[in-house]
C-alpha positions in Angstrom: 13.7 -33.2 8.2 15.0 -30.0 8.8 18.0 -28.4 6.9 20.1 -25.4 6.8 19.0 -22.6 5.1 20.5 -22.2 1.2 20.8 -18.8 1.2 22.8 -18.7 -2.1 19.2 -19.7 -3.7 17.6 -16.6 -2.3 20.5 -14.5 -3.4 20.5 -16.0 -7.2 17.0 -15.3 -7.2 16.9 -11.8 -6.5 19.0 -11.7 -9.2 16.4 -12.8 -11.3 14.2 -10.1 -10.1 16.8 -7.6 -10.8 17.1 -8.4 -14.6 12.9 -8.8 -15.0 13.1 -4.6 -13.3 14.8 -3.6 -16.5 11.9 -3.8 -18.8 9.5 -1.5 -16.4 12.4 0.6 -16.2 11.6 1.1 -20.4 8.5 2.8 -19.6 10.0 6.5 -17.9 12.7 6.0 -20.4 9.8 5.9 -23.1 8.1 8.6 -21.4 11.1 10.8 -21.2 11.7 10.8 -25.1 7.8 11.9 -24.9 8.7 15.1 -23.3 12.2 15.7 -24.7 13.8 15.1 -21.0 17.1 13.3 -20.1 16.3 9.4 -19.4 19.9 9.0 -18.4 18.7 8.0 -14.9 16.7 5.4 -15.6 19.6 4.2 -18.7 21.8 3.8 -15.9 19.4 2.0 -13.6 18.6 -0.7 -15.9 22.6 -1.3 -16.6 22.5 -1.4 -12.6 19.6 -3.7 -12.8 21.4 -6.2 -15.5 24.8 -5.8 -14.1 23.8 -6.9 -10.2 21.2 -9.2 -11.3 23.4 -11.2 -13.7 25.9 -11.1 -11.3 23.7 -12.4 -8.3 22.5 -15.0 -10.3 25.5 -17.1 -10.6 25.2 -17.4 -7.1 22.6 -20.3 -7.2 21.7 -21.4 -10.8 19.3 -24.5 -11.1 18.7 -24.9 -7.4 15.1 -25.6 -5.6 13.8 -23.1 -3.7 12.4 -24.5 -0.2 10.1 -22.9 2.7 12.8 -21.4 4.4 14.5 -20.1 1.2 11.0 -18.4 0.2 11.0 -16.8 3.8 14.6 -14.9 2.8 14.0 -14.7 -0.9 10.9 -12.1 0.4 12.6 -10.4 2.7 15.9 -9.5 0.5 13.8 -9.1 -2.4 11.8 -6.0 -0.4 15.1 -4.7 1.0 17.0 -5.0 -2.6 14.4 -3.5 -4.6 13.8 -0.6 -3.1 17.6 0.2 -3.3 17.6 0.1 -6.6 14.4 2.4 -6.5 16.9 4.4 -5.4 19.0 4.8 -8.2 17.1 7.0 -10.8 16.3 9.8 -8.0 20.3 9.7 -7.4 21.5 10.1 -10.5 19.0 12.4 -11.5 20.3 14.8 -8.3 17.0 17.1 -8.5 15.3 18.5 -5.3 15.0 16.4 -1.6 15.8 13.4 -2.7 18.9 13.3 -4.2 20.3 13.2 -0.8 20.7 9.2 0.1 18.3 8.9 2.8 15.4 11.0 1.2 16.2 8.7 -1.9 15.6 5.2 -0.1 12.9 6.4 1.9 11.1 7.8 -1.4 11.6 4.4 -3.0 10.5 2.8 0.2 7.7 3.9 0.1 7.0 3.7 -3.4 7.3 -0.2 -3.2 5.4 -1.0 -0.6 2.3 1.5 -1.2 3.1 3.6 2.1 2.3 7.3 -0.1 4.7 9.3 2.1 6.7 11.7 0.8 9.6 13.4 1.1 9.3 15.7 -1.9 9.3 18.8 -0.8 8.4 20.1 -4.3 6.0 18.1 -6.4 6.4 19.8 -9.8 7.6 19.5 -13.1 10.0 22.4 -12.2 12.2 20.6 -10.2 11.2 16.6 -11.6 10.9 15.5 -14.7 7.6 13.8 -15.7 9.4 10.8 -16.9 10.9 10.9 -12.7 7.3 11.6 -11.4 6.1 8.5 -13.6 8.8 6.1 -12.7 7.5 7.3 -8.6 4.0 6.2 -9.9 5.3 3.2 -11.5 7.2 1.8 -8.1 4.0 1.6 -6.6 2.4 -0.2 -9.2 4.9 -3.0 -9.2 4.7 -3.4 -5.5 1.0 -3.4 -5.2 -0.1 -6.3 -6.3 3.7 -8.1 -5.2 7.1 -8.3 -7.0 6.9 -11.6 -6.0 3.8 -12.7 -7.2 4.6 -10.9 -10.6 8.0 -13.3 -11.2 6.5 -16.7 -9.5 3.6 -15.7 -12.8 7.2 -14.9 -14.9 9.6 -17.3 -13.6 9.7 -21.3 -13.8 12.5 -21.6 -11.0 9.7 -19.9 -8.9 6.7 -22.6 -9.6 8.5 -24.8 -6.7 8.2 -23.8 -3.6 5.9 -20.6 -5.4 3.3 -21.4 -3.0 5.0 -20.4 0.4 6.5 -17.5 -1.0 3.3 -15.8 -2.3 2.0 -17.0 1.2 4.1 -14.3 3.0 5.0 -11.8 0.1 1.4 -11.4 -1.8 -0.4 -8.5 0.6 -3.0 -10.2 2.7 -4.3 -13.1 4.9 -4.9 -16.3 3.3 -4.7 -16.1 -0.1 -7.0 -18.3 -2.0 -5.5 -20.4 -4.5 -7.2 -19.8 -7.6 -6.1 -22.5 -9.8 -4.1 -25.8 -9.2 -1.4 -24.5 -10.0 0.2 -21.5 -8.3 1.7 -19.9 -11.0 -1.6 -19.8 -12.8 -3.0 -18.3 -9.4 -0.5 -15.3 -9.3 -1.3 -14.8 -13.5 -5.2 -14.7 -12.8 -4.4 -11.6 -10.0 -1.9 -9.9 -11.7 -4.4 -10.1 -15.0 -7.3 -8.5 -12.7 -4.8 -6.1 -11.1 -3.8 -5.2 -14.6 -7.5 -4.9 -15.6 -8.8 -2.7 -12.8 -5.7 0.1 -13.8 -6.5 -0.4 -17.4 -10.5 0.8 -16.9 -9.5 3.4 -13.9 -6.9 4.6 -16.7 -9.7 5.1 -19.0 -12.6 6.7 -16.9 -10.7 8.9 -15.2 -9.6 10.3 -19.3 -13.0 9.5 -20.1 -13.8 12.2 -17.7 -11.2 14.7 -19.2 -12.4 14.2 -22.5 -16.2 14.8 -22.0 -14.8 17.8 -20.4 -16.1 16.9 -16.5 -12.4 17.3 -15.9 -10.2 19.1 -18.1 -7.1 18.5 -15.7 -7.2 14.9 -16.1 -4.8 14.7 -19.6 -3.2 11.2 -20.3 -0.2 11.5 -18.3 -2.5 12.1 -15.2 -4.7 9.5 -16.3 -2.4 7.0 -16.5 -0.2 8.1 -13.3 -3.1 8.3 -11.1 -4.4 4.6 -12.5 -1.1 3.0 -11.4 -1.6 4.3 -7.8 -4.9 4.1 -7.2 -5.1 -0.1 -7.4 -2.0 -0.2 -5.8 -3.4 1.5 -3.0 -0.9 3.6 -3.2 -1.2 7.5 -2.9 1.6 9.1 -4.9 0.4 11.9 -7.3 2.1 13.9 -9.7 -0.1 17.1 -8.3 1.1 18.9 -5.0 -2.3 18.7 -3.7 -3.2 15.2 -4.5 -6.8 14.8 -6.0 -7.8 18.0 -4.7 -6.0 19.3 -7.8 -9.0 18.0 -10.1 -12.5 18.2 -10.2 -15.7 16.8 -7.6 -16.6 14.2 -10.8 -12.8 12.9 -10.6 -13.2 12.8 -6.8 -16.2 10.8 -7.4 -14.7 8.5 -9.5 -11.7 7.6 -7.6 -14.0 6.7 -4.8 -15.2 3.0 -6.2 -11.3 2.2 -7.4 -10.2 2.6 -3.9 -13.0 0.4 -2.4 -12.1 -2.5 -5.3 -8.5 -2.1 -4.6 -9.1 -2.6 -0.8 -10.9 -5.8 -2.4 -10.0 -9.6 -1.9 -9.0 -9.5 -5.9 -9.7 -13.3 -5.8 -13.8 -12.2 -4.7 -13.7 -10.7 -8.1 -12.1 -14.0 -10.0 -15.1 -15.5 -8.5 -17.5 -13.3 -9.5 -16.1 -13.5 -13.4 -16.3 -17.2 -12.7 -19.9 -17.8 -12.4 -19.9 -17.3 -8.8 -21.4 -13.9 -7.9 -22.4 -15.1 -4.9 -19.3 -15.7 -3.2 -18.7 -11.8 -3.4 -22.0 -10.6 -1.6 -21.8 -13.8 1.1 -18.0 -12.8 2.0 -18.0 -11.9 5.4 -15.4 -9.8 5.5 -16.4 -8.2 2.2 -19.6 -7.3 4.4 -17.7 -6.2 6.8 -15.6 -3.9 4.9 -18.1 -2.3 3.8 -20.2 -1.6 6.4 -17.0 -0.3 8.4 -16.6 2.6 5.5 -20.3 3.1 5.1 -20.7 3.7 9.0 -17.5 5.8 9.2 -18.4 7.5 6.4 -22.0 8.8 7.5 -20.6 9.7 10.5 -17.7 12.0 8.9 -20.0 13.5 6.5 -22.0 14.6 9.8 -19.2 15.9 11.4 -17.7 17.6 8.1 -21.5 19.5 7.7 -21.7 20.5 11.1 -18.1 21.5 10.5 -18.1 23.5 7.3 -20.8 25.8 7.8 -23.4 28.1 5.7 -22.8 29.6 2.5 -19.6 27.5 1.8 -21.1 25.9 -1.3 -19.7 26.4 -4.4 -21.4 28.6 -6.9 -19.8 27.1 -10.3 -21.4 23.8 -8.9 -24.8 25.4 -9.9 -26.6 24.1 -6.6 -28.5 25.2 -3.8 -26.2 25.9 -1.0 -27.2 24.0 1.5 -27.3 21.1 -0.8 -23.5 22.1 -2.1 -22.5 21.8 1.5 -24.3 18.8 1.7 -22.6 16.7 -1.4 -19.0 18.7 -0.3 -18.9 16.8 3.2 -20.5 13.8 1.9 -17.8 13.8 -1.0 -14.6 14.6 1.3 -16.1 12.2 3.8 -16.8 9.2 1.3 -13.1 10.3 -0.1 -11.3 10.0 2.9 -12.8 7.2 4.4 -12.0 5.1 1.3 -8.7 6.8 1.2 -7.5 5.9 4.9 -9.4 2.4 5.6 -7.7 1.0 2.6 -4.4 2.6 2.6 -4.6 4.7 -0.3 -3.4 8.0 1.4 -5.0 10.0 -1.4 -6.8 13.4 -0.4 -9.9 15.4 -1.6 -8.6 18.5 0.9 -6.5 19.1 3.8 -8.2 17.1 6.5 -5.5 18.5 9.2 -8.2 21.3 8.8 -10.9 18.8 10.2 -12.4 19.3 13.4 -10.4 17.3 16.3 -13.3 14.4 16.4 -13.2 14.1 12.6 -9.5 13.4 12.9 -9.4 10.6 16.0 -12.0 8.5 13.3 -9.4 9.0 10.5 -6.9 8.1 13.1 -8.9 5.0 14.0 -9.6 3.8 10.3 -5.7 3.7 9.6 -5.5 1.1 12.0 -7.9 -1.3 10.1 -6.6 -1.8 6.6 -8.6 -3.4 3.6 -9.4 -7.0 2.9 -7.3 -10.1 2.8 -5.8 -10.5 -0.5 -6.1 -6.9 -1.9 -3.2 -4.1 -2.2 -4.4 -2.6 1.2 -1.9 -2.4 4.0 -2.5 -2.1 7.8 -4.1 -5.0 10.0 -7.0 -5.9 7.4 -10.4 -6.2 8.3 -10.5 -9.9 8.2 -7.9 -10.1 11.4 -10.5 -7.4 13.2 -13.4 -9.9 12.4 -11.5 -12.5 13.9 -10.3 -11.1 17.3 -14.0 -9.5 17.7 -15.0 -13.4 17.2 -12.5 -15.0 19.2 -13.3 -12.2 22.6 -17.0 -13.2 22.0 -15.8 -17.1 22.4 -13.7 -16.0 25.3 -16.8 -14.4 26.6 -19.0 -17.0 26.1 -16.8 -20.0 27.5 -15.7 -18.1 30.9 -19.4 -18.3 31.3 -19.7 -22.0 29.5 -16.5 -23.1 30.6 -17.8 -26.7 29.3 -19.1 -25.2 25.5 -16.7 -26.2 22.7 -17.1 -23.2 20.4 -15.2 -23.0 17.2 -14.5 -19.5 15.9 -15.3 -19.8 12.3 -15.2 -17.6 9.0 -18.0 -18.3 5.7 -18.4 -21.3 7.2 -15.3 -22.7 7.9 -13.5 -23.4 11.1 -10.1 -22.0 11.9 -7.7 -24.3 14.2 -6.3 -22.8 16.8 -2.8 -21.9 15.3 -4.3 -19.8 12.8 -6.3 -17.5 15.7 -2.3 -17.7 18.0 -0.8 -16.6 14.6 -3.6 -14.0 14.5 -2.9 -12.6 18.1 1.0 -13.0 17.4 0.3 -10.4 14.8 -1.6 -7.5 15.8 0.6 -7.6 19.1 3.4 -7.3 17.2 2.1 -4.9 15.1 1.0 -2.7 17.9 4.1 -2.8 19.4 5.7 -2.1 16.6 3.3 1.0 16.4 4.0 1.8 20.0 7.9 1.8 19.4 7.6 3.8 16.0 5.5 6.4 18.0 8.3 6.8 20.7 11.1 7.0 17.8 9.2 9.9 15.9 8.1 11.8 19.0 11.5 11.7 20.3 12.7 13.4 16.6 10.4 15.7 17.2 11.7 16.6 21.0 15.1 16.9 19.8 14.7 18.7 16.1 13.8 21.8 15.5 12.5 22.1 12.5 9.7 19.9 13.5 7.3 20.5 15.9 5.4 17.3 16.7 2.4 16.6 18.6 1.6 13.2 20.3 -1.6 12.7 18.1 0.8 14.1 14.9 3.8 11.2 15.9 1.4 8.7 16.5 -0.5 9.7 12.7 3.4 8.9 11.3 4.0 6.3 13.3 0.6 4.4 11.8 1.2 5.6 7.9 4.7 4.2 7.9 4.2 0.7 9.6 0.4 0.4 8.2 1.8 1.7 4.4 -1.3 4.7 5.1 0.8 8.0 4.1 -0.3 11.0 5.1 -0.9 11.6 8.5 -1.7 14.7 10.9 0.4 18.2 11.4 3.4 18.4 9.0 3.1 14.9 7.6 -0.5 15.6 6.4 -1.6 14.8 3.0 -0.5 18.3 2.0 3.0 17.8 4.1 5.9 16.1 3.3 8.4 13.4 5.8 11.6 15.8 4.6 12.0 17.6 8.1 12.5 14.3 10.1 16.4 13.8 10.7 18.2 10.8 8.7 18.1 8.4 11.5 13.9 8.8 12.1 13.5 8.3 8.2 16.0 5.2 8.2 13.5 3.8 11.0 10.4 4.6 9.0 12.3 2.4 6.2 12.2 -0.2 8.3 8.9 0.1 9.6 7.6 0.3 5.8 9.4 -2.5 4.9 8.2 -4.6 8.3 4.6 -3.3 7.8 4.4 -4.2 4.0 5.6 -7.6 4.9 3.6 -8.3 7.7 6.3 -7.8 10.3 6.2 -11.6 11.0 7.8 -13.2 8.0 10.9 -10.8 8.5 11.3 -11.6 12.3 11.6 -15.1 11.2 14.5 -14.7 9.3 15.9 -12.9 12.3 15.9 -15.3 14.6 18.8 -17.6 15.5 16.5 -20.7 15.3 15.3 -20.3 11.4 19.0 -20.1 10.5 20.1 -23.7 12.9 19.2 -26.9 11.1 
């Protein structure tokens, strides 16, 4: 029977998020004391976090959260976060974004893993290191899902847990792990906690054995929390080209396990090894990045010519040239097809063809329960299934052919559901394009190309980054105008929830009884 929506249990709940925010926001206060900084911004944010939380609460105390309160609780929760992401850059008042809209766009994007930037300078000149870790940190708590963090934390959040990690954890059909789904969201936030913990530690390992003398703790540690996040924020103006080929190297695998059904991995700790290797859209993700990459690397050889290998790197150089492109390539592919954003180099210096196949792999995402954003590989495995059935039953018109996935069959709901998406999201796409090419038309401080609008256009709504032109991975978003950044918000905050559980809530029928 259906009801109307208690919004007043959403509300009291996003409360409760607001109060658990406090004790993350300890860690740039700790870090600030570390380097003798002020950590008066993030003080003030966790009073701001206790205050409105406490406050919000009483809204809805000891009341069940149902399917269509999960639906709203997700949606406020991704609007109401990020705003008070907002509040440390503000009362800070250093560089871009201590103007409003740089501020929620910067905190935007830190939540839900997009990696674009409006810093325009990335230094501990202008921010502190306790502000450039609390930027690192944002992304770490959105990765894996706010959500799924306090339905692990919460008790009021075990009922009705369920649907809400349905359309708030990133990904397609999450697997339920355990009986009971609290247990499920512990064993992915303990994996996702894992997987920081040893990238934390190689990439100092690294530093220490003197591979990369760059990589101190504080980079260590920053760099871990965006890395599984699939993230992209970096403390260094240049990204990972600021450190060494063997930290390039390394970063590499941590992108492909991040882009990585986390649950594959449960399995695989489990006793079940198997299920990792026989995944078919495991398979499929990586053969996408393996064929995309040989293909870069061949284009970034041809590209970058004789006698470009380094001679510190003690090789031959056509063999220097040859581990350069196959390192930027292997990089970037990682980097774009699951969301990351990092970069190894400036890749708007890439030849034209080299740029369309980045351009293409944003458009693909990583795997189905992993911190990757964009469509995901597992929807692309299904559409290319359901045109061969198409294909086959015009000619069969009498065959019954069920398109299925490791052995299972999918109704037909789940493959409209499927469609329903990726129309939406290209439209979505479409529209974002128009927006940012039109900002570009009429500003001019930009100068915008179609290929450069349509790069933005796909960061912000697939949560890639970087893009082409002046939003590359060198680039910042600063010279859009405040309207074009407020609908990039949007278009992060659609694209990290999946564009579909939002629309719900803004439709006159979800709110009728």
């Amino acid at each position: 029977m259906s009801r109307v929506v208690d919004w007043r249990v959403s509300v009291g709940l996003v409360g409760s998020v607001y109060r658990y925010l406090s004790v993350p926001l300890l860690i740039p206060v700790l870090v600030a004391l570390v380097y003798g900084e002020d950590p008066l911004p993030f003080l003030v944010t966790i009073l701001v976090a206790v205050g409105v939380g406490t406050a919000l609460t009483r809204f809805a105390p000891d009341r069940n959260l149902g399917n269509r309160e999960g639906f709203l609780l997700v949606a406020l929760t991704w609007l109401a976060v990020p705003l008070l992401g907002t509040v440390p850059y503000l009362v800070a008042g250093n560089g871009t974004v201590a103007a409003p809209a740089n501020a929620l766009f910067e905190s935007m994007s830190g939540f839900t893993t997009t990696g674009a930037t409006v810093l325009g300078d990335i230094s501990f000149d202008t921010h502190s290191h306790a502000m450039l870790m609390w930027r690192q940190l944002s992304q770490w708590l959105g990765g894996m899902g706010i959500l799924v963090l306090m339905i692990a934390i919460l008790p009021e959040l075990s009922v009705g847990g369920a649907a809400v990690m349905r359309e708030e954890a990133p990904g397609f059909g999450i697997d339920k792990l355990s009986p009971k789904i609290r247990e499920t969201a512990r064993i992915l936030w303990l994996i996702y906690l894992g997987f920081t913990l040893l990238a934390a530690l190689v990439y100092y390992g690294l530093g220490v054995a003197g591979l990369a003398p760059e990589m101190g703790v504080y980079n260590a540690v920053a760099h871990a929390l965006t890395t599984l996040p699939t993230g992209g924020f970096s403390p260094e103006a240049r990204s990972i080209e600021a450190f060494s080929p063997a930290i390039q190297w390394a970063v590499v695998p941590f992108m492909v396990i991040a882009g990585t059904n986390f649950a594959l991995f449960w399995y695989a700790v489990a006793g079940q090894p198997r299920r990792l290797l026989e995944n078919e859209e495991f398979r499929s993700y990586l053969l996408v990045m393996v064929a995309l990459g040989v293909v870069v690397t061949g284009l970034l050889y041809a590209g970058l010519g004789a006698g470009l290998a380094s001679v510190a790197e003690g090789v031959a150089p056509i063999a220097g040239e040859v581990e350069r492109a196959a390192r930027h390539a292997a990089f970037q592919t990682a980097a774009i097809v699951t969301t990351t954003g990092y970069a190894s180099m400036d890749f708007n210096t890439w030849s034209e063809a080299a740029k369309v196949l980045l351009l293409f792999a944003m458009f693909l995402g990583g795997s189905a329960g992993s911190a990757a954003g964009s469509v995901k590989i597992v929807r692309w495995l299904l559409v290319s299934k359901t045109v061969r059935r198409e294909l086959f039953t015009t000619v069969h018109p009498e065959a019954v052919r069920p398109v299925r996935v490791d052995g299972g069959v999918l109704d037909e709901s789940t493959l409209r559901g499927l469609a329903a998406f990726v129309l939406v999201f290209l439209l979505l796409f479409a529209l974002t394009t128009l927006v940012l090419f039109l900002d570009g038309v009429t500003n001019p401080e930009l100068e915008l190309s179609a290929l450069e609008a349509m790069s933005a256009a796909i960061a912000t709504v697939g949560n890639v980054g970087p893009g082409f032109g002046v939003v590359g991975p060198m680039g910042s978003y600063v010279d859009f105008s405040a309207p074009a950044k407020g609908w990039m918000v949007l278009a992060m905050w659609l694209g990290r929830l999946e564009i579909i559980s939002v629309i719900v809530v803004l439709t006159p029928t979800y709110w009728r009884p």
